[in-house]
N, C-alpha and C positions, 0 to 999 in steps of 0.2 A: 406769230399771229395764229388763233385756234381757227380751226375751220368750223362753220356754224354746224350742230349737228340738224339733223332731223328729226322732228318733235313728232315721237309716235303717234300721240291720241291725233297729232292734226291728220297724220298720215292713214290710220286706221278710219276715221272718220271721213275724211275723204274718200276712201277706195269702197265703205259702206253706204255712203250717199249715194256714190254712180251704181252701183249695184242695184239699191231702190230704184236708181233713175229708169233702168234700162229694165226692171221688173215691171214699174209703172208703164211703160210704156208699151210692153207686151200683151198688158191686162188693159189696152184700148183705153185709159186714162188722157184725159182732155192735157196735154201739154201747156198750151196757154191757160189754162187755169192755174194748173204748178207752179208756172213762174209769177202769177198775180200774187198767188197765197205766198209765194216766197221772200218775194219783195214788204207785203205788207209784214209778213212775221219777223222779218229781218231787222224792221224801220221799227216798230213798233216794241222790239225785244232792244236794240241796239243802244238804244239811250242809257236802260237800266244797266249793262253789262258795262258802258264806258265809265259809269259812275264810280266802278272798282280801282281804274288808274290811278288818280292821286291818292287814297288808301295804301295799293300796293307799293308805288314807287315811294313815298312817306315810310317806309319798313314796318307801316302798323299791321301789315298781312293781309288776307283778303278779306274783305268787310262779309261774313258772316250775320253779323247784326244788321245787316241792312233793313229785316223789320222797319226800325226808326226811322231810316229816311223814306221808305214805303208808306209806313203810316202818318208822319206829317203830310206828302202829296194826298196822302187819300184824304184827310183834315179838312187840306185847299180847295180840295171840290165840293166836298162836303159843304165848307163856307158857302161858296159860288151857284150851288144846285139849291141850297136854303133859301140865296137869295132870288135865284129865277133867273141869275146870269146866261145868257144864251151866247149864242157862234163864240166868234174870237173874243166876245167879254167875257164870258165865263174860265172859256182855257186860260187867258192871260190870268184872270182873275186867282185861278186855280194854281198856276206857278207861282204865283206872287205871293199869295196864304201860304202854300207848301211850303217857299224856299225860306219863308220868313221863321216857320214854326221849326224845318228843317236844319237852319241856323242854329237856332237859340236847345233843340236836344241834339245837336248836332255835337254843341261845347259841353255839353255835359258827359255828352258817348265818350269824347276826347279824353277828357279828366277822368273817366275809369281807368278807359284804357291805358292810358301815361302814367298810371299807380300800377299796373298789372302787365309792366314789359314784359315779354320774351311768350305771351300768355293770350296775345290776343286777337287768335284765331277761335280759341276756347271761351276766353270768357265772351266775346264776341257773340258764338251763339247762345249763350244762357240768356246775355242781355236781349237777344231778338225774341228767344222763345219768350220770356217772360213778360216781353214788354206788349204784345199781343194779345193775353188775357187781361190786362191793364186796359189797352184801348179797347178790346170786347166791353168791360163795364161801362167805362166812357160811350161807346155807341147805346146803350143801352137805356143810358138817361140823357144822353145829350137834348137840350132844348132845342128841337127846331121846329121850325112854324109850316112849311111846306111840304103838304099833307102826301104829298105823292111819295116821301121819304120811308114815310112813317108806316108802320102797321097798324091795317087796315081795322082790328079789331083791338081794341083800348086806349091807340093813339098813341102812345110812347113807345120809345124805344126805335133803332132806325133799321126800314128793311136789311137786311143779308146783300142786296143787289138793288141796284138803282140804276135804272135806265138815263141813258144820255141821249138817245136819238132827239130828244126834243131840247137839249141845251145844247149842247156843243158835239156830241158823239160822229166824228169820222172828217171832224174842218181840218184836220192837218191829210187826211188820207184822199180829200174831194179836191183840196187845193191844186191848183196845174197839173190836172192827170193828160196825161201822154197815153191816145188809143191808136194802137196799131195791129188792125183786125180784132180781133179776140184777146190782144194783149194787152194790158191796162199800167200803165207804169203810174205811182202814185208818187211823183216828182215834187211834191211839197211837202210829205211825211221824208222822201228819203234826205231832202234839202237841209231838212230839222234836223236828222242824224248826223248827215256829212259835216254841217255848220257846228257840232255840237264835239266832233272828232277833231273840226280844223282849229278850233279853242282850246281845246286841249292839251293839242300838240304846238299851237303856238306858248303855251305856258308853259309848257315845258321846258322853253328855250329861255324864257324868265330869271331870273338872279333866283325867285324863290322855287320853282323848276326845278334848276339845276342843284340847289341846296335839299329839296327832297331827293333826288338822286345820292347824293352824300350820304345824306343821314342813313338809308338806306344801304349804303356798301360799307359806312365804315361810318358809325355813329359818334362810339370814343374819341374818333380824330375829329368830327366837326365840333363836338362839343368843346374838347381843347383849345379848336380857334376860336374860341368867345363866343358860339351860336346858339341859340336857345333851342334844344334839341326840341323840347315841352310845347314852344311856341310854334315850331314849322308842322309837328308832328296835329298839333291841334286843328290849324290850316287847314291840313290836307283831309284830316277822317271831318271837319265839319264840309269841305267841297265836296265829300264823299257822299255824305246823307244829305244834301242839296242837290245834287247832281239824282239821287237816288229818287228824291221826292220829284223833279223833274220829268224822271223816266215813265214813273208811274202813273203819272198826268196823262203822258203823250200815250201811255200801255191802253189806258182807258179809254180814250177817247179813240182807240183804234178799235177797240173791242167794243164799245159802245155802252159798257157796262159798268158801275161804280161799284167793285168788288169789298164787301167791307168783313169788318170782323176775320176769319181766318182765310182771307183774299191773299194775303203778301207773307201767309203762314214758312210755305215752298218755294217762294221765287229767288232766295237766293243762292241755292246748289245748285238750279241752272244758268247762273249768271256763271258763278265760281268757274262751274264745270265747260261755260263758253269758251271766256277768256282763257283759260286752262289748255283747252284746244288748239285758241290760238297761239297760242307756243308764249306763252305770258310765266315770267320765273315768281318766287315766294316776294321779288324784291324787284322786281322791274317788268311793266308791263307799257307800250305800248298804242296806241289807236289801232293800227294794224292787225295787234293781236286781237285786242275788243271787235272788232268788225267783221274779220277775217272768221273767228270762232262761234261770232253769232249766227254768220251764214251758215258755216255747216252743222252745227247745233240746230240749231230752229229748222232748215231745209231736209234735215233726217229726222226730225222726227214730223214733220209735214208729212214725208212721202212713207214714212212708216207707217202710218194711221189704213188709208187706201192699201196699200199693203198687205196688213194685217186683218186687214178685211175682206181681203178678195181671198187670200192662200190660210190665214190661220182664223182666231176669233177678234173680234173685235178690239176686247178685254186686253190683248197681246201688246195693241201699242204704246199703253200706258205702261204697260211692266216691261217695256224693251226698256220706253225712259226711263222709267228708275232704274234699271240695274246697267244702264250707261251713265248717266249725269254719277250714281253713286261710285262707279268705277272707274270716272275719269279722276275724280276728286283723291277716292282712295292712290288711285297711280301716283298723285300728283306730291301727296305725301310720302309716299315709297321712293318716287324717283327723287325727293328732297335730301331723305335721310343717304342716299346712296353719295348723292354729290358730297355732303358735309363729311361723309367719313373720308371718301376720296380727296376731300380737300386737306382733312388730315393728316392722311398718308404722306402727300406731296409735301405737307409740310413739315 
């Protein structure tokens, strides 16, 4: 039996959190605040990063192209805020459009991909980049009728940002909040994540579950037993862009904000680079590792910001991120290629 190793980026990430923590802390930074913003950045990041699981355990690799399932959720609200849908009618309304429009390019994302094996971490991001200036045009003439979307001068075309405080913006974040002094737990945003982890993981234990697992370790041999490699593989990348449109319902409506046009341009090299952390392989990933990696992901660069503002410029906390999420990602392909050859060797 191998002994598990120690997954650097979690451990490097780890020992850089506390680091912040204990600078934060120096620099007279409100503590209970910290943990408020951590919690909501956690819950509210956490949905989108678990969407990666059946992707990755599927062997279709990390969903890059998540654009697509990002931009069907933004759709669903879209729908829902046209129609004036407010609190929990609108959310629900907004998963229900998403997951529906998320489904149907969800089967189409599959069918690329399943013509362009071994390929689709690559073609993945083309499809995301591209499918972005597509939905630009689409917001751009969309018909909708509720003027508050709309730009305020000629009436077409839908703002850049749309506010939710007044439909649904913060009902999963207000739901059973837990106040203890100054500490705010948002016990019905994090309920959504946990309930969203414990589904996961119970399907995974599913006949179709355990057959993404397969296909995944050793594809040739499932197909051999008579399994439709095409059809599980399909499965998995459409729960991916469903699970994705999901996520960015619940992003939204934490942020309070309907991000559109190049909103979901970046969000997924910090998903990649979450999960990645949490010690998640090219072919099997986890809840643990989704959760686990959102925390220290999303919690370091929370306390980076304050941080960077007290000791360096401001400007600093955005380019720690990039040149972390970009160096997780890059590791993550280094540490790939080193295993495949090492697996060579042994064999």
């Amino acid at each position: 039996m191998k002994n598990k190793k120690i997954n650097p980026p979690q451990l490097i990430m780890a020992v850089y959190m506390l680091v912040l923590l204990i600078v934060t802390v120096m620099i007279d930074m409100n503590l209970a605040d910290i943990i408020n913003d951590a919690l909501i950045k956690w819950a509210m990041n956490g949905v989108i990063v678990l969407s990666l699981i059946p992707m990755i355990n599927v062997g279709a690799g990390r969903n890059f192209g998540m654009a697509v399932g990002l931009s069907a959720g933004l759709l669903g609200m879209v729908f829902a805020v046209n129609l004036r849908f407010t609190s929990w009618t609108g959310f629900f309304s907004s998963i229900a459009a998403g997951s529906l429009i998320a489904a149907v390019l969800g089967f189409f994302y599959a069918k690329i991909l399943n013509q362009l094996k071994m390929n689709e971490e690559i073609v993945g991001t083309f499809v995301g980049y591209s499918f972005i200036p597509i939905m630009n045009i689409f917001y751009t003439f969309v018909p909708v009728t509720n003027r508050q979307m709309l730009y305020p001068i000629g009436g077409q075309g839908l703002r850049p940002k749309v506010n939710l405080d007044i439909y649904f913006g913060q009902v999963l974040d207000n739901l059973w909040q837990i106040k203890i002094g100054k500490l705010v737990i948002p016990l019905g945003l994090l309920l959504f994540l946990w309930g969203t982890g414990i589904l996961l993981w119970a399907f995974s234990k599913t006949r179709t579950g355990m057959v993404f697992s397969a296909i995944a370790e050793n594809e040739r041999f499932v197909q051999i037993s008579g399994i439709s490699v095409n059809k599980y593989r399909t499965i998995g990348i459409v729960m991916s862009t469903v699970l994705a449109a999901f996520g960015v319902v619940v992003y939204s409506q934490s942020y309070g904000i309907l991000h559109l046009y190049d909103g979901p341009f970046m969000m997924s090299f910090p998903a990649v680079s979450a999960i990645v952390i949490g010690g998640a392989g090219k072919k099997k990933a986890t809840v643990v590792n989704a959760l686990a990696g959102t925390f220290l992901y999303q919690t370091t660069y929370l306390l980076s910001i304050p941080v960077a503002n007290a000791l360096l410029i401001p400007e600093m906390a955005e380019i720690l991120r990039t040149i972390v999420t970009s160096g997780i990602i890059l590791y993550a392909f280094i540490f790939e290629r080193k295993d495949k050859r090492h697996e060579v060797r042994e064999k």
